[in-house]
Wavefront OBJ file of the C-alpha trace (Angstrom):
o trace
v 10.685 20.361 -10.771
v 7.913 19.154 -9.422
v 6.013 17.079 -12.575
v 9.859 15.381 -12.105
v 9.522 14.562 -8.556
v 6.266 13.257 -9.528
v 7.423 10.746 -12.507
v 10.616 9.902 -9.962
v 8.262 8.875 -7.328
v 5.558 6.924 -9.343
v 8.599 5.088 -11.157
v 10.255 3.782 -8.482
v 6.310 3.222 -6.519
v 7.587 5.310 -3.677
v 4.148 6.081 -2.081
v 5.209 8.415 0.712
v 7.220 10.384 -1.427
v 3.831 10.692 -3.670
v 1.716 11.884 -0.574
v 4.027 14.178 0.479
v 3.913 15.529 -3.124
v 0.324 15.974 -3.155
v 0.290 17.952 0.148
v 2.611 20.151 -1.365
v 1.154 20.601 -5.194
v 2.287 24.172 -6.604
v -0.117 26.548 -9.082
v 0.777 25.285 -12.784
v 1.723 27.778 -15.142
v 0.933 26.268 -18.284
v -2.029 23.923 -19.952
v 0.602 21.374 -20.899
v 1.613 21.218 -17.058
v -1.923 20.731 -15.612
v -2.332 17.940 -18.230
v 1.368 16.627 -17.524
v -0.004 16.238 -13.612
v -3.319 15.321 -14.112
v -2.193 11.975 -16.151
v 0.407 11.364 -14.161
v -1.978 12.107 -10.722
v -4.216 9.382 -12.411
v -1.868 7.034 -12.895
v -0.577 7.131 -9.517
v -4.366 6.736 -8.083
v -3.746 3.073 -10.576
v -0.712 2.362 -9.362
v -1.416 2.914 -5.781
v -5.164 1.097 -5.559
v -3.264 -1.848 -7.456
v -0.498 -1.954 -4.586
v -3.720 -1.532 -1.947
v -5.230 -5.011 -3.946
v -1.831 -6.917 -3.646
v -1.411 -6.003 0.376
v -4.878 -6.898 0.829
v -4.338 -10.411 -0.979
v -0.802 -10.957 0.854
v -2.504 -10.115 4.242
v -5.177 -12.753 3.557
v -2.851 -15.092 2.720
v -1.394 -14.606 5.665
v -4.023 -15.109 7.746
v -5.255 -18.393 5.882
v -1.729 -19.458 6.477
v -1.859 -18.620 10.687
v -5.652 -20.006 10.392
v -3.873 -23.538 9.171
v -1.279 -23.658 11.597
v -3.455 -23.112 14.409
v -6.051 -25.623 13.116
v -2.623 -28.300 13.118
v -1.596 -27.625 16.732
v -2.704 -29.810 19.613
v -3.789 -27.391 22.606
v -1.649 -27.364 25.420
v -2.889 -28.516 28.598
v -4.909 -25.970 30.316
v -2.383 -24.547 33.907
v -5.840 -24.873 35.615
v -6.388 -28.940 35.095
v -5.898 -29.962 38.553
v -5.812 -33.713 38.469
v -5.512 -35.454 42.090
l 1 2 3 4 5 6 7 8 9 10 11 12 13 14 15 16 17 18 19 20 21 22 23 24 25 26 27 28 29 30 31 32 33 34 35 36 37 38 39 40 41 42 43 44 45 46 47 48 49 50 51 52 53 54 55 56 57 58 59 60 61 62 63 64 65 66 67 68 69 70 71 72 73 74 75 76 77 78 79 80 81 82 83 84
């Protein structure tokens, strides 16, 4: 039940479903199991540093993109220029 949680969860790339699986990760009974979870525990470390890659790029583009707008906007007049 549990090696099926696991495939459900990397399939669909539902990563708090994963971590919740690993804080609750039973005693296998048989070699085939252990194997079974250790491939599928190392392709989930894949699939989750390649999401961590992707945020990372998307969250620099992001800030490149609010770097340029910034850099295009005139400053607004200071509330403390006092001109008499």
């Amino acid at each position: 039940m549990w090696l099926t949680k696991l495939k459900t969860a990397l399939i669909l790339e539902d990563f708090e479903l994963l971590s919740a699986l690993l804080d609750e990760m039973p005693q296998f009974e048989t070699l085939q199991e252990m194997e079974e979870a250790s491939y599928l525990l190392a392709h989930s470390k894949i699939s989750l540093e390649k999401n961590r890659a992707e945020t990372a790029h998307i969250v620099q583009q992001l800030k490149n993109s609010l770097n340029f707008l910034k850099s295009t906007q005139t400053e607004p007049p200071s509330s403390l220029n006092l001109k008499f």
